[in-house]
matplotlib code that plots the C-alpha trace (Angstrom):
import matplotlib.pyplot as plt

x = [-85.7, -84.4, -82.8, -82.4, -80.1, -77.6, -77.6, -76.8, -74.2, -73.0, -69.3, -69.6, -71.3, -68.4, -65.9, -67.9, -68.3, -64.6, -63.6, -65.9, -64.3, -60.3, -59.8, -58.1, -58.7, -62.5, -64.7, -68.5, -69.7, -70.0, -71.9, -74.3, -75.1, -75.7, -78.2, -80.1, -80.2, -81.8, -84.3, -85.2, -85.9, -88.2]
y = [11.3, 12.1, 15.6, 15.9, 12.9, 14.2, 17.3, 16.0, 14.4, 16.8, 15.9, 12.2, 13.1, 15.6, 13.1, 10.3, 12.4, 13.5, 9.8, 9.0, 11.3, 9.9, 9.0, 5.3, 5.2, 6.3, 4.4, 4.4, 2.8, 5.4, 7.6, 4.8, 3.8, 7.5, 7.9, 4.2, 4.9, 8.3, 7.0, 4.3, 6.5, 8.9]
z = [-1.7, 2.0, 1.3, 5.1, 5.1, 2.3, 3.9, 7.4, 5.8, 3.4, 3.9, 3.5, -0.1, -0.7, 0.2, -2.3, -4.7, -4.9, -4.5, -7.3, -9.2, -8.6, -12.1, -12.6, -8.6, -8.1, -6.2, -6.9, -4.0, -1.5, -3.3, -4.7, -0.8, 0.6, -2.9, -2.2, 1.4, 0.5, -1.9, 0.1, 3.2, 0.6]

ax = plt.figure().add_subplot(projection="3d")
ax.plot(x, y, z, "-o")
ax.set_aspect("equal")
plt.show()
């Protein structure tokens, strides 16, 4: 996993993983991109 990338982008993680969080509103798909793109960069 990249950890350089989430933590260069440690406010776009916040932000997905409050918005993932939103209760009848939450939205997955931010935080499931920043994670594959992470993985897939190793």
């Amino acid at each position: 996993m990249d950890k350089t990338l989430l933590k260069d982008s440690a406010a776009y993680v916040r932000d997905a993983l409050v918005k993932a969080s939103d209760g009848q509103y939450s939205e997955y798909g931010y935080l499931v991109k920043i994670f594959e793109d992470a993985i897939l960069r190793g």
